[in-house]
BAFI-3210 file (N, C-alpha, C; in Angstrom, 3 decimals, decimal comma, padded with zeros to 6 digits):
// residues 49
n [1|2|3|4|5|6|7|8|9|10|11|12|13|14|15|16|17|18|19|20|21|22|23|24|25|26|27|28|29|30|31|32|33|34|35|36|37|38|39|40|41|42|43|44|45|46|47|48|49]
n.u [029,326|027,407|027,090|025,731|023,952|022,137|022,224|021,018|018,740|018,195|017,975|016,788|013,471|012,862|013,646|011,959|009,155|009,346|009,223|006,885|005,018|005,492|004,823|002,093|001,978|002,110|-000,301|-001,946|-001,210|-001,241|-003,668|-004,044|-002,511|-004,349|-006,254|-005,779|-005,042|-007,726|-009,000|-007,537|-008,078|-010,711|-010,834|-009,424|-011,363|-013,520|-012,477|-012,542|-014,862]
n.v [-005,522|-006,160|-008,550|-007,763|-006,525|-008,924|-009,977|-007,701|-007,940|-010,680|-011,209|-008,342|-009,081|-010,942|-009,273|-007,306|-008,345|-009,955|-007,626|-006,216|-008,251|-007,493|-005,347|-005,636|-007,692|-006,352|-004,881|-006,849|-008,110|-005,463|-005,465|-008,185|-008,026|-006,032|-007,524|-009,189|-007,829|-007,230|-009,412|-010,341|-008,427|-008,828|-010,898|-010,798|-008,866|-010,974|-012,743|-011,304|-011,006]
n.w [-014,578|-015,900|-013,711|-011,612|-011,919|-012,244|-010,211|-008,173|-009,386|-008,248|-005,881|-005,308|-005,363|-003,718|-001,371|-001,832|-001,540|001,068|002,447|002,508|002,810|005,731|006,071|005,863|007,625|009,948|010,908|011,237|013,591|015,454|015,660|016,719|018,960|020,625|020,886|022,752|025,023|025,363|025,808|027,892|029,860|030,587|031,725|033,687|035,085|035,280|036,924|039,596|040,214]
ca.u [028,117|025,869|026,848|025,954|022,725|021,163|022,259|020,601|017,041|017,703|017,818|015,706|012,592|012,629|013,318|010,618|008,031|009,426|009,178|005,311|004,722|005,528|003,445|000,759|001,286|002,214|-001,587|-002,968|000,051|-001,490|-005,186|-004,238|-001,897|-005,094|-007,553|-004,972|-005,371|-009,207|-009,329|-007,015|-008,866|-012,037|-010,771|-009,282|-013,192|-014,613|-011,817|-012,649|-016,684]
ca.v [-004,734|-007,255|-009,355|-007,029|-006,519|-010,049|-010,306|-006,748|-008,749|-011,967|-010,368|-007,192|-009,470|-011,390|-008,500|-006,905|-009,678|-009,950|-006,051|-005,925|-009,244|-007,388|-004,089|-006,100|-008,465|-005,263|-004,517|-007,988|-007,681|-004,567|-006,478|-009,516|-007,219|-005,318|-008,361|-010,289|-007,144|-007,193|-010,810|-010,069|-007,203|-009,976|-012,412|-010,253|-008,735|-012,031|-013,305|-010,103|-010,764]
ca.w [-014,407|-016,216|-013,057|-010,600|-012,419|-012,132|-008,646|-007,768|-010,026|-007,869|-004,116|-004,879|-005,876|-002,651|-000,497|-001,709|-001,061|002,671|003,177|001,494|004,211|006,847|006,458|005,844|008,877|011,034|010,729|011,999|015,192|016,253|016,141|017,815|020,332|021,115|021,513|023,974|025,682|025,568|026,897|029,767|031,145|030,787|032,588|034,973|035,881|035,889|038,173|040,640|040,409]
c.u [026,890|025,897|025,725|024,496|021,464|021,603|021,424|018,518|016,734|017,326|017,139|014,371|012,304|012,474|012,002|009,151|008,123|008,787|007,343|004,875|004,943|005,134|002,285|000,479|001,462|000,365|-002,101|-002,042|-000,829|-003,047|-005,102|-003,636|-003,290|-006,774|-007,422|-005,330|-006,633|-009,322|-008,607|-007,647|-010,798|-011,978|-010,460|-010,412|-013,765|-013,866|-012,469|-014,272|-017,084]
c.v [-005,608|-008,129|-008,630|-006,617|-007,552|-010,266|-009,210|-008,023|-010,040|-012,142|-009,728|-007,862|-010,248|-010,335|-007,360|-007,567|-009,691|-008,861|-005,896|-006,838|-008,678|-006,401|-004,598|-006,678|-007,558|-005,320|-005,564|-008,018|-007,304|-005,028|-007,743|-008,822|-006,712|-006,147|-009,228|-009,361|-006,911|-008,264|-010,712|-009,175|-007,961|-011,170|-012,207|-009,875|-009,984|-012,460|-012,608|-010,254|-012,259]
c.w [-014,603|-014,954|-011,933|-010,837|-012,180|-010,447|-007,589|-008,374|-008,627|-006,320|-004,055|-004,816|-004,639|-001,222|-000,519|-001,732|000,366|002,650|003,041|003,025|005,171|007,044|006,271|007,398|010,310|011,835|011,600|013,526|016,105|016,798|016,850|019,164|020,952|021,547|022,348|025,018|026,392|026,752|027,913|030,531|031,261|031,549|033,939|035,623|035,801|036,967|039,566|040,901|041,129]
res [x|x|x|x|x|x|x|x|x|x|x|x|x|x|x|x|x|x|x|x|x|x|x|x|x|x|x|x|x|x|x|x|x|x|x|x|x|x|x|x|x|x|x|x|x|x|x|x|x]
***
């Protein structure tokens, strides 16, 4: 049990550092997804002008 204990401390403590990192970097995703977007529909109207 005591094993089963420090191995639950030595895995949970990393997976919850990833999981935290990746609702955070969700957030900046959806802002760079949505400013690649910007600049393509800008490059596309200058192309067209």
């Amino acid at each position: 049990m005591d094993e089963m204990l420090k191995i639950v401390a030595n895995v949970g403590f990393p997976i919850a550092v990833a999981a935290w990192l990746l609702v955070r970097m969700e957030q900046r995703m959806e802002n760079l997804t949505a400013a690649i977007a910007e600049l393509r529909e800008a490059i596309i109207t200058m192309n067209e002008s």
